[in-house]
Wavefront OBJ file of the C-alpha trace (Angstrom):
o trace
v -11.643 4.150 -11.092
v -11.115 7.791 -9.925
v -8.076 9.654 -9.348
v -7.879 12.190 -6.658
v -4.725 14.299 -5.986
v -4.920 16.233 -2.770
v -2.399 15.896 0.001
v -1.311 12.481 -1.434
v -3.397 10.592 -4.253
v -6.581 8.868 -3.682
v -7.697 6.194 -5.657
v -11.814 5.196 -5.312
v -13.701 2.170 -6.942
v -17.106 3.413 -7.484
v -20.118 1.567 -8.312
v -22.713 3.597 -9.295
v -22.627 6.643 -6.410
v -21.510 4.405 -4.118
v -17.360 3.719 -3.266
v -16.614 0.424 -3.241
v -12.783 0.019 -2.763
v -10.092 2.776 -1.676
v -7.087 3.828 -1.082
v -4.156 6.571 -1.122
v -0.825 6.689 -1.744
v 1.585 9.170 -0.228
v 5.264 10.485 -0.178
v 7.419 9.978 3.207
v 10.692 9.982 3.888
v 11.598 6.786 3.280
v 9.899 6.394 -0.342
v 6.022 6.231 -1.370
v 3.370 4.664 0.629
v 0.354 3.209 -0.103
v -2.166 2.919 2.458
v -5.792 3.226 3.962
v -6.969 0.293 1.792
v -10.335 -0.645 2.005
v -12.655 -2.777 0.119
v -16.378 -2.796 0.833
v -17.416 -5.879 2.513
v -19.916 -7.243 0.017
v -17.282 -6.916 -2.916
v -14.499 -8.670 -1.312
v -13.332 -11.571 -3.009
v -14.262 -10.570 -6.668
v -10.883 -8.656 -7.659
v -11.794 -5.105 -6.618
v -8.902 -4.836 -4.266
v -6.231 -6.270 -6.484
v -7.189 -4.390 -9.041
v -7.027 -1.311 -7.261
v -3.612 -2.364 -5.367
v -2.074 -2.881 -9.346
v -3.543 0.359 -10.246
v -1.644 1.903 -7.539
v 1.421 -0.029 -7.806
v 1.381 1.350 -11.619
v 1.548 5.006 -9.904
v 3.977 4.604 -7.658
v 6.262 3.160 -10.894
v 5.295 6.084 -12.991
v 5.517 9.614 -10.191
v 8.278 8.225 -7.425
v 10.515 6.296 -10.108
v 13.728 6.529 -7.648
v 11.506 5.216 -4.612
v 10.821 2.089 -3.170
v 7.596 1.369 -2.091
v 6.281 0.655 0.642
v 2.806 -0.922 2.824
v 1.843 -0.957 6.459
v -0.052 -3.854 6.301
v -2.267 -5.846 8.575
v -0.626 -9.116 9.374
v -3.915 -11.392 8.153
v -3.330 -10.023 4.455
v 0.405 -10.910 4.124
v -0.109 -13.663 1.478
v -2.508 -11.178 -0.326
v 0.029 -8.383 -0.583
v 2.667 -10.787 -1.248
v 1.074 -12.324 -4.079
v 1.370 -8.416 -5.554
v 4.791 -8.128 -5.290
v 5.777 -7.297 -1.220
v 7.622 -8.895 0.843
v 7.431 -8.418 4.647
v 9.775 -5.965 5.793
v 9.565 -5.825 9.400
v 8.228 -7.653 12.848
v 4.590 -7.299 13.761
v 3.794 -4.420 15.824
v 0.696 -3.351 17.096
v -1.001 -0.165 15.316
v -4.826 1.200 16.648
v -5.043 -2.117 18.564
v -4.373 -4.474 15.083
v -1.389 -6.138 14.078
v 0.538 -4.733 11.175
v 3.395 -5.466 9.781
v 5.811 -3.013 6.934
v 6.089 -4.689 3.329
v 8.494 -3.110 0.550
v 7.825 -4.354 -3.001
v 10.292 -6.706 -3.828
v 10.934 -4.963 -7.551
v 11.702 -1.920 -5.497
v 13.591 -2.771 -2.544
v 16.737 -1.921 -3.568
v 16.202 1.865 -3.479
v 15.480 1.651 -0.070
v 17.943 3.925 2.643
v 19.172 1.367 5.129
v 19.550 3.966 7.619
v 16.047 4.795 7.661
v 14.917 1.713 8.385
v 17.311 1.311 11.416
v 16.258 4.062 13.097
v 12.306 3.534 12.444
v 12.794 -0.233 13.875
v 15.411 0.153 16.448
l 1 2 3 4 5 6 7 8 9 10 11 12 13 14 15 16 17 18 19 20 21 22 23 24 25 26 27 28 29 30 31 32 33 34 35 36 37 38 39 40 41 42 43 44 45 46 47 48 49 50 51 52 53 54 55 56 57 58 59 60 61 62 63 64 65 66 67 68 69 70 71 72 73 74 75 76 77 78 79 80 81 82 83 84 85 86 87 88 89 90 91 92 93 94 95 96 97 98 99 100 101 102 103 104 105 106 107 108 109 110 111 112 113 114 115 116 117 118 119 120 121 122
């Protein structure tokens, strides 16, 4: 697994020269994100993702202690993200023409800033 820090931090599964699995994490307002994640089609279903969704997870713990943390995900992986720890956080919306929905981690929630989420959701 590689670690790249650059406007955010990028995880990368690699196999060989080639990535397999990806993702980044980032800071926003309302507590640290993790997003963008992507698992090569031919190594779905093997572990790649969750491993690299704990992995992550593990960061966010260790660099945004005070933070909850939080996913946009797409609605078809809800029982995949849940079974990491999120829970769904908001109503399906529409984002680049796929439904998504915003999951906090459950462990986490309680840091989150109320008012933030009013005003993001209406």
């Amino acid at each position: 697994m590689k670690l790249i820090k650059e406007r955010g931090i990028y995880l990368k599964l690699m196999n060989l020269e080639k990535v397999i699995a990806y993702l980044r994490i980032f800071q926003e307002v309302d507590g640290a994100h993790i997003g963008r994640v992507l698992v090569d089609e031919a190594y779905r279903r093997q572990g790649k993702g969750t491993a690299l969704m704990e992995r992550a997870i593990e960061i966010c713990q260790e660099w945004y202690v005070d933070q909850p943390i939080m996913i946009h995900a797409q609605t078809y992986l809800q029982q995949f993200y849940e079974s990491l720890g999120f829970e769904v956080w908001s109503q399906p919306y529409q984002l680049v023409g796929i439904e998504h929905m915003d999951m906090i981690f459950k462990n986490r929630r309680h840091l989150y800033d109320y008012s933030l989420h009013q005003t993001r959701n209406g």
